[in-house]
Structure formats: structure tokens, C-alpha cells
VMD Tcl script that draws the C-alpha trace (Angstrom):
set ca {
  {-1.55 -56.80 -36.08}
  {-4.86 -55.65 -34.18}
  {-8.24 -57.87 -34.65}
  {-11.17 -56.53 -36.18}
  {-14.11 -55.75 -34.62}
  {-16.58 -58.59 -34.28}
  {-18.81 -55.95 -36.85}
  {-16.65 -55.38 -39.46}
  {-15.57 -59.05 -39.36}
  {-19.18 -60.46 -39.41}
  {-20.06 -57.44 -42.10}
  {-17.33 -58.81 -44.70}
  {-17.59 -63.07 -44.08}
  {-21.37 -61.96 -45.12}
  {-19.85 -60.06 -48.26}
  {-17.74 -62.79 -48.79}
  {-20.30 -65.30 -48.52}
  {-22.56 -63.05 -51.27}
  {-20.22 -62.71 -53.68}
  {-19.29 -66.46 -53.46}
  {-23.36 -67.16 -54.16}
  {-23.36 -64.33 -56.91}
  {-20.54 -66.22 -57.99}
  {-22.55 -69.44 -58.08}
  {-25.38 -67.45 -59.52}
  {-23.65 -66.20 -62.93}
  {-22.09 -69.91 -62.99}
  {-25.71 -71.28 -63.11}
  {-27.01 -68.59 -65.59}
  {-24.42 -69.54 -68.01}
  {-25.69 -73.15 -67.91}
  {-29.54 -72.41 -68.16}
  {-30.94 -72.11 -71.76}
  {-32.31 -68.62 -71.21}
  {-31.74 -67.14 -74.80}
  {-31.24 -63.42 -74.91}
  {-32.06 -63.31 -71.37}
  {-28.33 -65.01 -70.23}
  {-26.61 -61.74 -70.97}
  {-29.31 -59.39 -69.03}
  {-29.44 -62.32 -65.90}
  {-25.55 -62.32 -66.06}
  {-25.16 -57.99 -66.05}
  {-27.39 -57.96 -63.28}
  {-26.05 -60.33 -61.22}
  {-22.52 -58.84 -62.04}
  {-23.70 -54.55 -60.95}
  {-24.84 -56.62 -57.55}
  {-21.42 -57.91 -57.53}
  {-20.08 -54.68 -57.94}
  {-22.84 -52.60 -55.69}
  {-21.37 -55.23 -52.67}
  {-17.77 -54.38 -53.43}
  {-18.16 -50.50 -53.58}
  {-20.52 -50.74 -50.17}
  {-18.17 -53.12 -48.00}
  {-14.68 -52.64 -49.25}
  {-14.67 -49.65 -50.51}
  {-16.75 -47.76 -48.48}
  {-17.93 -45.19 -50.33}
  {-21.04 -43.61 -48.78}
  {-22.64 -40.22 -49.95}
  {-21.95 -37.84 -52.92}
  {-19.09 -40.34 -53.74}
  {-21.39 -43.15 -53.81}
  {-23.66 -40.98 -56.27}
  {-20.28 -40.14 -58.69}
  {-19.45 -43.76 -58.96}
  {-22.90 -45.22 -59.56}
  {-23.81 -42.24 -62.33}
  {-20.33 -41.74 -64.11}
  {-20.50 -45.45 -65.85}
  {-24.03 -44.83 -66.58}
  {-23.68 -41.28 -68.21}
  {-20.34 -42.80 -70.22}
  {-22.31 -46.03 -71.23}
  {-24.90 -43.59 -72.91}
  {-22.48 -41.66 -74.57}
  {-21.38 -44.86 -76.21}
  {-24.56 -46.08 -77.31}
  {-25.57 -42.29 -78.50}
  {-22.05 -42.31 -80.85}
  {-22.20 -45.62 -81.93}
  {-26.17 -44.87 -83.31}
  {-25.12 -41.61 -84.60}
  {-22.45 -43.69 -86.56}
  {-24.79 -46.34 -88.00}
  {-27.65 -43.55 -88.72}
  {-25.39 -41.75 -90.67}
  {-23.50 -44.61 -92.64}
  {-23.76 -44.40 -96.02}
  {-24.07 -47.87 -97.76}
  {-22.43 -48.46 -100.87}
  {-22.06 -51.91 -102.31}
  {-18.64 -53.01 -103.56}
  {-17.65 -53.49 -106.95}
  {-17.97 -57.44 -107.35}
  {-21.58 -57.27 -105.66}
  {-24.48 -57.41 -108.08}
  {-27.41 -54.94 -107.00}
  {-30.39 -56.12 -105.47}
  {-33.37 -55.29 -107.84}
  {-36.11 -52.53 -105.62}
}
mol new
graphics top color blue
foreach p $ca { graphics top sphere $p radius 0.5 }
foreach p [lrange $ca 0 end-1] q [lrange $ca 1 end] { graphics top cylinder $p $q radius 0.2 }
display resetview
């Protein structure tokens, strides 16, 4: 088994060390009476997360980088686009047993 160089080895205990205070991050988030704003602190601490472990251990550098940083983006907005284009277009009708409400 060869040694890594003193680089690479220093480059990943720092990655290892980030993640570990991300880690403490999103722990403290979840304890803090932000409202509306835990989910939003806790995403964004999480696509950090993520951004370290594509840079370091996967090493993705270039166009690739570009692919795997739009791809979830362009799918995430194809959800939200078909799941408004389901509620705008949802017909409501009341069910038998409910009693209409007066306009």
C-alpha cells in the first residue's frame, strides 16, 4: 500500500474536518427555533455538504462539474413546473356528504 502525498492527505483531513462541522452545523439548526427558516438553513448547509464531496472525492472538475451541478437543478424545476400544472388544473368537486359553502 503506497502513502499519500502530504497534499492530498492534508486536502481530505480538511474535508473531513468540514463535513464533521457541517455535520455539527445541521445538528444545531435542527435545535434552534428558526421557523420556516430550519428547512432553508438545513438545504444549504446540506448542497455545501455535497459541493465538498463532489470537489474532494470525487473530483470532478470542468464540463462534468457543470453536468452535475445543473442536472438536479433543471430536474428539480421540472418537478415543481408538473406538480403546479397539476394543482392549476385540478378541478374541485366536493363529495357527496359535504354541505356547500354558501358564496
Amino acid at each position: 500500500m503506497t502513502a499519500l502525498p502530504r497534499a492530498a492527505l492534508r486536502r481530505l483531513l480538511l474535508t473531513w474536518a468540514g463535513l464533521l462541522a457541517l455535520l455539527g452545523a445541521t445538528v444545531g439548526c435542527a435545535l434552534l427555533p428558526l421557523g420556516n427558516w430550519n428547512g432553508v438553513l438545513s438545504l444549504a448547509i446540506a448542497a455545501i455538504k455535497a459541493m465538498l464531496v463532489v470537489l474532494c472525492f470525487m473530483r470532478l472538475r470542468g464540463l462534468l462539474l457543470v453536468v452535475v451541478m445543473v442536472a438536479p437543478l433543471i430536474a428539480l424545476a421540472l418537478m415543481f413546473g408538473l406538480t403546479h400544472a397539476d394543482y392549476a388544473t385540478r378541478v374541485w368537486v366536493a363529495a357527496p356528504w359535504q354541505v356547500p359553502v354558501p358564496e
